[in-house]
C-alpha positions as CSV (number, residue, x, y, z in Angstrom):
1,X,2.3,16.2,13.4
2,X,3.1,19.1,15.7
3,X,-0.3,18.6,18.0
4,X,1.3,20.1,21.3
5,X,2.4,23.2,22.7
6,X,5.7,21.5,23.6
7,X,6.6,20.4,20.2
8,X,8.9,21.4,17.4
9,X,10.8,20.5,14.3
10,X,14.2,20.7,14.6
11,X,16.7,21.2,11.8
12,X,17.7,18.5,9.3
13,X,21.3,19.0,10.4
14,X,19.9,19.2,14.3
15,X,18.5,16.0,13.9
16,X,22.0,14.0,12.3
17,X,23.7,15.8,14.7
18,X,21.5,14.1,18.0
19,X,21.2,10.5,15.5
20,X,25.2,11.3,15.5
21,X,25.6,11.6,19.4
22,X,23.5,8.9,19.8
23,X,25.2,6.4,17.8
24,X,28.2,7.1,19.6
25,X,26.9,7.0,22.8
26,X,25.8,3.7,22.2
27,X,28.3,2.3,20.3
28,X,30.7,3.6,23.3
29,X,28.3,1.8,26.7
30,X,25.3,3.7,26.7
31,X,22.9,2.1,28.7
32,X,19.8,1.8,27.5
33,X,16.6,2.0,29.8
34,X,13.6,0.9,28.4
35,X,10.3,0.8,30.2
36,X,8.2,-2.6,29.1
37,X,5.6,-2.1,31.1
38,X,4.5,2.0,32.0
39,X,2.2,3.2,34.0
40,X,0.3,4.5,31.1
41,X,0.0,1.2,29.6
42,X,-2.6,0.0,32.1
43,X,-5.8,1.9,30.4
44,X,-4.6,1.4,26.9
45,X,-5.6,-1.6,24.3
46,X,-2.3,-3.9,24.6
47,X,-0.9,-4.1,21.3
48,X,0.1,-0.2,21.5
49,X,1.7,-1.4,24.5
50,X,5.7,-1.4,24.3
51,X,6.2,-4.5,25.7
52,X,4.0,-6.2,23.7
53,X,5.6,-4.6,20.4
54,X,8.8,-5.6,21.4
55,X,7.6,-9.6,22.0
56,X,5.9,-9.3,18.6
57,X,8.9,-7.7,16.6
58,X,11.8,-9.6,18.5
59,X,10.6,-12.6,19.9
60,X,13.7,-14.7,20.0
61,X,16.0,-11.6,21.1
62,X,17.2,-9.5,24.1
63,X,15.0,-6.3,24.0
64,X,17.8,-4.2,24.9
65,X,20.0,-5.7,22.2
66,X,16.9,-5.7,19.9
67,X,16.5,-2.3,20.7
68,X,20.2,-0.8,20.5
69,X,20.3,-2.7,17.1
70,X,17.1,-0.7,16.2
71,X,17.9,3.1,17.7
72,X,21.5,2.4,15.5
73,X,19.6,2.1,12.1
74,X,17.3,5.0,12.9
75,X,17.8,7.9,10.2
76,X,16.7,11.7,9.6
77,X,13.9,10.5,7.4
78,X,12.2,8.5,10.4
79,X,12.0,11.6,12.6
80,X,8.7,13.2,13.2
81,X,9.4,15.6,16.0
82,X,11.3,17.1,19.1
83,X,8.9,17.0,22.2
84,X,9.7,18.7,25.8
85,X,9.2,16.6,28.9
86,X,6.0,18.3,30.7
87,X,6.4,16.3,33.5
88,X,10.1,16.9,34.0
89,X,10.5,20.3,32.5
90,X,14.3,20.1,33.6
91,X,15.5,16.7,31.6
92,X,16.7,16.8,28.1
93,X,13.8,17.1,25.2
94,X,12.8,13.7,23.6
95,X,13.3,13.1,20.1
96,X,9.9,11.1,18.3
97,X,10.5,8.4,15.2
98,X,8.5,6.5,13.3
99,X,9.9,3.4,12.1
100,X,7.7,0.6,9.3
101,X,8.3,-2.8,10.3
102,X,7.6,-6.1,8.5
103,X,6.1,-3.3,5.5
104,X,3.0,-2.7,7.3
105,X,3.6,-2.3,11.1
106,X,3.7,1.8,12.1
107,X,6.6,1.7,15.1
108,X,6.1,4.5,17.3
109,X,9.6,5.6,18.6
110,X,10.3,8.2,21.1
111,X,13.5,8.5,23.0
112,X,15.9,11.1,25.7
113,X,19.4,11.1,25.6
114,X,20.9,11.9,29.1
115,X,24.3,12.0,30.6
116,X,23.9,11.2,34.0
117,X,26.4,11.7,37.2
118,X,29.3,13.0,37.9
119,X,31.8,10.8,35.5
120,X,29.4,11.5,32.3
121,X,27.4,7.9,32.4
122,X,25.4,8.4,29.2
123,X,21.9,6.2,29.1
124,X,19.5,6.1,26.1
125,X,15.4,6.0,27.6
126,X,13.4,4.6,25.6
127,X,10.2,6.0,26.5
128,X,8.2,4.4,23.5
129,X,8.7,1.7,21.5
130,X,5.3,0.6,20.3
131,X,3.0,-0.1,17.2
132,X,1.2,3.2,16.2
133,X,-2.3,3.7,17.5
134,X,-2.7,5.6,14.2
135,X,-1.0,4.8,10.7
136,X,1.7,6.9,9.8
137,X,1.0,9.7,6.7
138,X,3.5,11.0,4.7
139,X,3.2,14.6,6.4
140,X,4.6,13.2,9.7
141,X,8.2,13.1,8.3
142,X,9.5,16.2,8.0
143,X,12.9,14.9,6.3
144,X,11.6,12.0,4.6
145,X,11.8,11.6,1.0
146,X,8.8,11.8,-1.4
């Protein structure tokens, strides 16, 4: 799925290695940031909206607990790619997922993982969090078994 110039495909072990980090990082007060509503959002159909997905998927729960509880259970086999940030060329590179929910729902994940300040606060962005504008193929996941 490597459409973009500032893609790439990291390494299995790369990618248990980050899933690794970031399970610690939460598991040890990461905050997570999540944007419900983005500027980006506004011109596009709302249910590939990640607020929306998030109401949908977790309607009775805290979407920062819903979502900790989700970026925990992520694996190698749901990653798709490793994307630099065009618009902030000097942040951390975002790692892309692709999580089924419900057996038919295409979750599009992408998330940074930045310590931030002097004493090392670590914060999870959740940039995405949204159902897939197109279905998932097999292809996508590099690490995913047949």
């Amino acid at each position: 799925m490597i459409n973009e110039a500032n893609a790439r495909i990291e390494s299995k072990l790369e990618v248990k290695a980050y899933l690794q980090d970031l399970k610690f990082a939460l598991n040890n007060g990461a905050k997570i940031e999540f944007q419900a509503k983005r500027y980006i959002d506004y011109n596009r159909n709302e249910k590939y909206t990640n607020q929306y997905t998030v109401n949908t998927l977790f309607p009775d729960e805290n979407p920062v607990d819903a979502l900790k509880r989700e970026l925990l259970s992520l694996t190698s086999e749901d990653y798709i790619q490793t994307v630099k940030d065009i618009r902030f060329p000097k942040r951390s590179e975002m790692r892309v997922f692709g999580k089924v929910y419900n057996g038919i729902d295409d979750v599009y994940i992408k998330i940074r993982v930045e310590t931030l300040g002097i004493y090392g606060n670590t914060a999870a962005f959740v940039m995405s969090f949204h159902f897939a504008e197109n279905a998932f193929i097999p292809g996508m996941f590099p690490y995913r078994k047949k």
